[in-house]
Backbone atoms as SQL, in Angstrom:
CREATE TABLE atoms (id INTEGER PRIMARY KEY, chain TEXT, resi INTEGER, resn TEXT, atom TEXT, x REAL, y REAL, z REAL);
INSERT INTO atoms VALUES
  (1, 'A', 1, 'UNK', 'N', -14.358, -9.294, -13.576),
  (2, 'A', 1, 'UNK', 'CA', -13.134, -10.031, -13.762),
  (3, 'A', 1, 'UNK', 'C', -12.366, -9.514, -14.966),
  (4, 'A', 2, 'UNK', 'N', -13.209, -9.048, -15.837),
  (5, 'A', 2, 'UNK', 'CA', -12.527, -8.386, -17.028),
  (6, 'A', 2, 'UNK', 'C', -11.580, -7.625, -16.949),
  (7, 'A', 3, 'UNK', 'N', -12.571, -6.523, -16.276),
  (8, 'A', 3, 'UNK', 'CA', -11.666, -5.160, -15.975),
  (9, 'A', 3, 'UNK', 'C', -10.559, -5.269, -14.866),
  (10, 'A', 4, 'UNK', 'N', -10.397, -6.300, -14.039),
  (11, 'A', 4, 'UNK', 'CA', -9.617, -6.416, -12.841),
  (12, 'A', 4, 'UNK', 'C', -8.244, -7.419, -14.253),
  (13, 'A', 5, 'UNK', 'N', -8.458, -7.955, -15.221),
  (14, 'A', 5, 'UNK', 'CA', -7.494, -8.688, -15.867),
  (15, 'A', 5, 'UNK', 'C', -6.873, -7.595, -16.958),
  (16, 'A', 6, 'UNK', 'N', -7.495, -6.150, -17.024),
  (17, 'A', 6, 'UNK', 'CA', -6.610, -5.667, -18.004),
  (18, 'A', 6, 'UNK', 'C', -5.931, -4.694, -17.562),
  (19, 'A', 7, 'UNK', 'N', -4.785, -3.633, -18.402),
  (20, 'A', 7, 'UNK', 'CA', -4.237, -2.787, -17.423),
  (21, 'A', 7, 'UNK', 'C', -3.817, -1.740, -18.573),
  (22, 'A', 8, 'UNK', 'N', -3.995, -0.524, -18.216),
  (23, 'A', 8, 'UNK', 'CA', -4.362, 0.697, -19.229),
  (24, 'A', 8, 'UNK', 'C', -3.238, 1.478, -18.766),
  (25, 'A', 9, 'UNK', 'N', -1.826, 2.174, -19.238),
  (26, 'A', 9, 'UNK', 'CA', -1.061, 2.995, -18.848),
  (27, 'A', 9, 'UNK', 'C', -1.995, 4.133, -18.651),
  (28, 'A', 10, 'UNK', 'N', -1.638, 4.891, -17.059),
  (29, 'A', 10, 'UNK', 'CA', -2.624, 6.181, -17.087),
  (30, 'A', 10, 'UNK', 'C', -1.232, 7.005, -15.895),
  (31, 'A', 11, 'UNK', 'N', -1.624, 8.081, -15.636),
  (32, 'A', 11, 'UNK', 'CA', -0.935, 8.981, -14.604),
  (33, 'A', 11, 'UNK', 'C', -2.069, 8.745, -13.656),
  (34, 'A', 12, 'UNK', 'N', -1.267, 9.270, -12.557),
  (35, 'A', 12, 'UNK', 'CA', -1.714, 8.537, -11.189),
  (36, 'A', 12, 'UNK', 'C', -1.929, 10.148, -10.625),
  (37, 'A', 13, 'UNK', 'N', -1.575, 11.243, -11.623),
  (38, 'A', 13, 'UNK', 'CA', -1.974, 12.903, -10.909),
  (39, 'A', 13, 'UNK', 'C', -3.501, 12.987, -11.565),
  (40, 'A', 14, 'UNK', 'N', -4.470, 14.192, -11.294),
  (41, 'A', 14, 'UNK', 'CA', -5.394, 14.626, -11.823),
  (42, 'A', 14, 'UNK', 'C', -4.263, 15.952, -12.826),
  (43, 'A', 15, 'UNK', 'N', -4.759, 16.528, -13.930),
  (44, 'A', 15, 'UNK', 'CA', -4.081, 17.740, -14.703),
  (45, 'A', 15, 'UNK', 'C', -4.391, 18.821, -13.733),
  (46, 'A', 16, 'UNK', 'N', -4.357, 19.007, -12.933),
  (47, 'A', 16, 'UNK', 'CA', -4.559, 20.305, -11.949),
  (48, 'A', 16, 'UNK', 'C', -3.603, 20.329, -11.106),
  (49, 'A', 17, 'UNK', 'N', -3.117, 19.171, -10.259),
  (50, 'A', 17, 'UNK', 'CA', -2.086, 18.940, -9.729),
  (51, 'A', 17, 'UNK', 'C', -1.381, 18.945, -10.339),
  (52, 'A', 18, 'UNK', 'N', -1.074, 17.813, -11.057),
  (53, 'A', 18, 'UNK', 'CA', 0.112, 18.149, -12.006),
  (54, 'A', 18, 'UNK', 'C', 0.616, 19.111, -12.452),
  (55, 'A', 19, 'UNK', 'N', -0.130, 19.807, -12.906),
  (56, 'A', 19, 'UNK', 'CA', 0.046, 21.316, -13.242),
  (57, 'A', 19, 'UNK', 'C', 0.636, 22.230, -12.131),
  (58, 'A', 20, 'UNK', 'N', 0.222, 21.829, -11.038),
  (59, 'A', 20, 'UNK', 'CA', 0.230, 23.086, -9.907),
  (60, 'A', 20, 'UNK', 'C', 1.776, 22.190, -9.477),
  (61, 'A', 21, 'UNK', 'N', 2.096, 21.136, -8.901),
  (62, 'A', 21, 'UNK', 'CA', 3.201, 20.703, -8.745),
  (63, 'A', 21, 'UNK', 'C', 4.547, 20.959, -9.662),
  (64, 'A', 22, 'UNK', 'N', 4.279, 20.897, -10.958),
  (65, 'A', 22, 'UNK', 'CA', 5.066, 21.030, -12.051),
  (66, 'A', 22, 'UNK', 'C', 5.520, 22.189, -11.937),
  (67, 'A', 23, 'UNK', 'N', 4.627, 23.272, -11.876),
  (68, 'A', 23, 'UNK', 'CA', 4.817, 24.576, -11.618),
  (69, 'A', 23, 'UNK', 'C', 6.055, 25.160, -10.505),
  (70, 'A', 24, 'UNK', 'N', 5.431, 24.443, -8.907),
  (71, 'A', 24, 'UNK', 'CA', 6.067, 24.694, -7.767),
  (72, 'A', 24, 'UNK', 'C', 6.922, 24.259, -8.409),
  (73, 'A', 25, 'UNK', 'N', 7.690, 22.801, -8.702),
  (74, 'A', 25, 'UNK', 'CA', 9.438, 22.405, -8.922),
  (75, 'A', 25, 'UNK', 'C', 9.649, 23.444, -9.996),
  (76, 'A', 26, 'UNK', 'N', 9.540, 24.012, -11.114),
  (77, 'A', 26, 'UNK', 'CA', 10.455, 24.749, -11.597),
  (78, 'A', 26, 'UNK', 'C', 10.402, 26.318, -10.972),
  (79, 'A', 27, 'UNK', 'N', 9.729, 26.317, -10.145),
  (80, 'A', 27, 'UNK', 'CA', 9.661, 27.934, -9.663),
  (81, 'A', 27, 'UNK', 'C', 10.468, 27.427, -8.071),
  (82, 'A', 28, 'UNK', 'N', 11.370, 26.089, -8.344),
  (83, 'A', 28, 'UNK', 'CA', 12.155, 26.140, -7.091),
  (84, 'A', 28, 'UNK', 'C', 11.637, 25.832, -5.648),
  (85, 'A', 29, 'UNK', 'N', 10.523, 25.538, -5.894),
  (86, 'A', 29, 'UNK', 'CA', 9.760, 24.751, -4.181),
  (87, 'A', 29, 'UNK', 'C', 9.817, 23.371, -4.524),
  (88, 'A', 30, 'UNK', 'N', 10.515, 22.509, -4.491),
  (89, 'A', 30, 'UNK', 'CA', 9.896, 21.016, -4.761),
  (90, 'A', 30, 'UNK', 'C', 8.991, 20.406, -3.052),
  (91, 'A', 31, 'UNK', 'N', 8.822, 21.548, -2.357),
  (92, 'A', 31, 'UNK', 'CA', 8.291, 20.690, -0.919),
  (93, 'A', 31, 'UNK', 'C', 6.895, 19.986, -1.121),
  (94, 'A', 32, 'UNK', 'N', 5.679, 20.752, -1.999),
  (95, 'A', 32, 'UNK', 'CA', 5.043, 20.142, -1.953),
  (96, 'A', 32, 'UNK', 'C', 4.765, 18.959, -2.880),
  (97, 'A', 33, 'UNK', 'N', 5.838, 18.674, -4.016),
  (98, 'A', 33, 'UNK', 'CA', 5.718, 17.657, -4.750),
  (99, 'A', 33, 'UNK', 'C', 6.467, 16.479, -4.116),
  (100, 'A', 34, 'UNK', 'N', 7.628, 17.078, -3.293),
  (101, 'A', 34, 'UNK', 'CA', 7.556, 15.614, -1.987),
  (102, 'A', 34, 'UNK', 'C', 6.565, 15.336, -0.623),
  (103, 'A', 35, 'UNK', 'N', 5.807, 16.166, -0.672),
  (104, 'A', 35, 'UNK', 'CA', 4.832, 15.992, 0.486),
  (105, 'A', 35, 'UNK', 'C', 3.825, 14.972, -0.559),
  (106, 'A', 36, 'UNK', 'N', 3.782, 15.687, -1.980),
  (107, 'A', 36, 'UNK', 'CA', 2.459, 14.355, -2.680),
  (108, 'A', 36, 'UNK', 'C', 2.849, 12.992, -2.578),
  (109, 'A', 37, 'UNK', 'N', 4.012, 12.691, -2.867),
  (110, 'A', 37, 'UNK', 'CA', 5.084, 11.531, -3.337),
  (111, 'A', 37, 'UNK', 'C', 5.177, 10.619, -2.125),
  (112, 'A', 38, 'UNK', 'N', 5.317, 11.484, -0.821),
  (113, 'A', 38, 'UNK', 'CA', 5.118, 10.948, 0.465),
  (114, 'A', 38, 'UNK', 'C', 3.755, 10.099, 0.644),
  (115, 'A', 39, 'UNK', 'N', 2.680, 10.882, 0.299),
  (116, 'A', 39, 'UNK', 'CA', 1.780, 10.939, 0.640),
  (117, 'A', 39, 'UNK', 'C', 0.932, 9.325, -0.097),
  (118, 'A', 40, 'UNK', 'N', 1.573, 9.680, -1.693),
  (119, 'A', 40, 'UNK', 'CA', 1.351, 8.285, -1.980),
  (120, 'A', 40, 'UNK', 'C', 2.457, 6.993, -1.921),
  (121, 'A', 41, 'UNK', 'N', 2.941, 7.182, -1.212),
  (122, 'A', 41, 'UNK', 'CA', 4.158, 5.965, -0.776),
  (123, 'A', 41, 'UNK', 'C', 3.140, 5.179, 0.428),
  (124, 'A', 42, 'UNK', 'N', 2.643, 6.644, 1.391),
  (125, 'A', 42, 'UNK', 'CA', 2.020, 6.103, 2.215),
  (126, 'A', 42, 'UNK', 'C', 0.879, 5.056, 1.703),
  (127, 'A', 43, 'UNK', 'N', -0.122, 5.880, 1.082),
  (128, 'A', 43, 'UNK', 'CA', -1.266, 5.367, 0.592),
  (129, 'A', 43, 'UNK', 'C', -0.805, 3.761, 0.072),
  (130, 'A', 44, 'UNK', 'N', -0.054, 3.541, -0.831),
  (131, 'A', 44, 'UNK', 'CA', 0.549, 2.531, -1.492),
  (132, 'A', 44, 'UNK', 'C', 0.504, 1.254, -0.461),
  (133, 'A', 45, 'UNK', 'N', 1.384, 1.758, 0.664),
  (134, 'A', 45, 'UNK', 'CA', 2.079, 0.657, 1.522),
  (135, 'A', 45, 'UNK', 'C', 0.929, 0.280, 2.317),
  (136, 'A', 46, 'UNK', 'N', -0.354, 1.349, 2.704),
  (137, 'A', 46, 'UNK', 'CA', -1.172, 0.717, 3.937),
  (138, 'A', 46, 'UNK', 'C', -2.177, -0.906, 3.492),
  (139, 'A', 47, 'UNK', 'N', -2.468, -1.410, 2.580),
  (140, 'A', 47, 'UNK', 'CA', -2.770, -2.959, 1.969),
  (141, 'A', 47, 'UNK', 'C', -1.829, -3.651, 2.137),
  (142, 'A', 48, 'UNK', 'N', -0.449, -3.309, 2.025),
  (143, 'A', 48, 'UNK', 'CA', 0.243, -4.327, 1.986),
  (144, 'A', 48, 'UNK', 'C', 1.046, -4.525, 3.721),
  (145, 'A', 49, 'UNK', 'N', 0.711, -3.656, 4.401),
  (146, 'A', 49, 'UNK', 'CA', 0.772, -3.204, 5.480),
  (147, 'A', 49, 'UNK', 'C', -0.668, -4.528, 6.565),
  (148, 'A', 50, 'UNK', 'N', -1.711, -4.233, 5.788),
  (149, 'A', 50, 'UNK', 'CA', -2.933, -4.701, 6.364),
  (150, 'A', 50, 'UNK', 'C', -2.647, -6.419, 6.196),
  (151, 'A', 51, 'UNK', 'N', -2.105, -6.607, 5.294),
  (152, 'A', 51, 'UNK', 'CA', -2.363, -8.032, 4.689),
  (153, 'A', 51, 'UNK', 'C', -0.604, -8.444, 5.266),
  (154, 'A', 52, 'UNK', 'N', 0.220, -8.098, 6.084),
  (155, 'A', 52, 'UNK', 'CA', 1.068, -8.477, 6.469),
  (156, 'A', 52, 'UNK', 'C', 0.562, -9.130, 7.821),
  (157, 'A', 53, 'UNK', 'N', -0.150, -8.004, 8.565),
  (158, 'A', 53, 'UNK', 'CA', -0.825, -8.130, 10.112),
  (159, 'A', 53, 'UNK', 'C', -1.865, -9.330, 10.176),
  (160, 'A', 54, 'UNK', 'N', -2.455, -9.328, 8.999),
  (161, 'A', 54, 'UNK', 'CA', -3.670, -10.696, 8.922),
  (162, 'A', 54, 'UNK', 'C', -2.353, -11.815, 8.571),
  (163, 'A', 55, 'UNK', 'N', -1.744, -11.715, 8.030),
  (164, 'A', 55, 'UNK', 'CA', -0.961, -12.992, 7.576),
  (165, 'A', 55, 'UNK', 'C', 0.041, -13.229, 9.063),
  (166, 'A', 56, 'UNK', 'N', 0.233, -12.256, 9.641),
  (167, 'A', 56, 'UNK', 'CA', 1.095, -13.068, 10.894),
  (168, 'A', 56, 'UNK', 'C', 0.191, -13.382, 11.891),
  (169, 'A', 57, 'UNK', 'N', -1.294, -12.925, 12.275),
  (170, 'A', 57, 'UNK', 'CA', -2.037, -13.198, 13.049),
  (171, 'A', 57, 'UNK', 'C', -2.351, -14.693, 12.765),
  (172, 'A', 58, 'UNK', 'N', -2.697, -15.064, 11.387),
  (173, 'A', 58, 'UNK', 'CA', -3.249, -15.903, 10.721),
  (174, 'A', 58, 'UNK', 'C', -2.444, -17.246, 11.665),
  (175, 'A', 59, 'UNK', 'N', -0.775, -16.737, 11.297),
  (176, 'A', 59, 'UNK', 'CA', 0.790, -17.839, 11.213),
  (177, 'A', 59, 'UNK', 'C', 0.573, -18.234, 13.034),
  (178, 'A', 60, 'UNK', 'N', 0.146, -17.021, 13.807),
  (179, 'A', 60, 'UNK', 'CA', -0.067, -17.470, 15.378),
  (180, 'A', 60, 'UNK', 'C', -0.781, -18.285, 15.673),
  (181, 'A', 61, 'UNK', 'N', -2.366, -18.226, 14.997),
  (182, 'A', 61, 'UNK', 'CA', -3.302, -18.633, 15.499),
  (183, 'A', 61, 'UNK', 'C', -2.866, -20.367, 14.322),
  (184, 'A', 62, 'UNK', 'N', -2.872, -20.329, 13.704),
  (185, 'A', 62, 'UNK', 'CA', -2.475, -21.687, 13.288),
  (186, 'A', 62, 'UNK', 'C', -1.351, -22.992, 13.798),
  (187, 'A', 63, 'UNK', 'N', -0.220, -22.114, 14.103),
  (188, 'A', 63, 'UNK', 'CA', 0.615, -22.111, 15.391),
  (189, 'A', 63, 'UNK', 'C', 0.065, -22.683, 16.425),
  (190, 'A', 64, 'UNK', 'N', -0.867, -21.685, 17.425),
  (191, 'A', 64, 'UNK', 'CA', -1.105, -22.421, 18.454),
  (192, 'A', 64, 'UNK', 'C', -1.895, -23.495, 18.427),
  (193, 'A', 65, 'UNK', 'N', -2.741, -23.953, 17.146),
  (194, 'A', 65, 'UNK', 'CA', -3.509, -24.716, 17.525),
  (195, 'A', 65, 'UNK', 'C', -3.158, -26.114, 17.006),
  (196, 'A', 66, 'UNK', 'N', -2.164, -25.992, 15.854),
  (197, 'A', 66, 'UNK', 'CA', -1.386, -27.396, 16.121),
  (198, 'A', 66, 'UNK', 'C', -0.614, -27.291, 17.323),
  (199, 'A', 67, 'UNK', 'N', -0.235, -26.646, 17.948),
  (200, 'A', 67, 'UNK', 'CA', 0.304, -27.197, 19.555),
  (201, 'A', 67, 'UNK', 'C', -0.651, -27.963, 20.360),
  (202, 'A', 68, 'UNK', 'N', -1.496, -26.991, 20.578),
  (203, 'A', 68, 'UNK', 'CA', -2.546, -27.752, 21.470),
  (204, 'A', 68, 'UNK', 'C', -3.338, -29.058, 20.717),
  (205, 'A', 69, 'UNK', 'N', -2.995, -29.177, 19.326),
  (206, 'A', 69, 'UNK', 'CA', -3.893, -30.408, 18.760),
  (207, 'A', 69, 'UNK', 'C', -2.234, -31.149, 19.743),
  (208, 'A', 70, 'UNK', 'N', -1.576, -31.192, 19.185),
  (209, 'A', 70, 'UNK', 'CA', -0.395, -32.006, 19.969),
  (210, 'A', 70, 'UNK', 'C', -0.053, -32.395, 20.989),
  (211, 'A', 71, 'UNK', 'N', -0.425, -31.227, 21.969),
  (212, 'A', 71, 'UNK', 'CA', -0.556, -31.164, 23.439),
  (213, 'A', 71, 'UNK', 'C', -1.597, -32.729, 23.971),
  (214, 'A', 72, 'UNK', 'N', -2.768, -32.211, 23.447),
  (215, 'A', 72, 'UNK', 'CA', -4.228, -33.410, 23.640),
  (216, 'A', 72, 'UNK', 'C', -3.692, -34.628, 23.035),
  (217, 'A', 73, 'UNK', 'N', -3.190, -34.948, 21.939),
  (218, 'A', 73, 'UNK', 'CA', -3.121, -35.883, 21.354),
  (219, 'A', 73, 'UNK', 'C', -1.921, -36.455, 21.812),
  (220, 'A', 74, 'UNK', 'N', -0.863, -36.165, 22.976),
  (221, 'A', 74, 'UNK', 'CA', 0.076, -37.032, 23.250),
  (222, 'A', 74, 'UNK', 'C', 0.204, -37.140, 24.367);
């Protein structure tokens, strides 16, 4: 719980990438430093992606079953 309550500024590259990306944009390729950037947009979004699909499954199934409590009960 500790470590999940504190928060440490860090870079999100390893120094190898960074390095090697840094490199490509000033030598005029930026493709593969938008293929990384892509890559973690993706990574980023798939939790919040997962926890959208459980939360509308969740909103159905709760949904139907106050209907049918309603259905029986009237």
């Amino acid at each position: 719980m500790l470590v999940a309550g504190t928060s440490v500024a860090s870079m999100a590259q390893c120094a190898m990438c960074r390095t090697q990306l840094e490199n490509n944009v000033s030598n005029g390729d930026p493709g593969i430093a938008a293929g990384i950037n892509t890559g973690i947009l993706y990574l980023l979004s798939m939790p919040y992606l997962c926890i959208l699909v459980i939360g509308y499954f969740w909103y159905k199934s709760t949904k139907k079953n106050a209907n049918t409590k309603g259905v029986i009960a009237g």
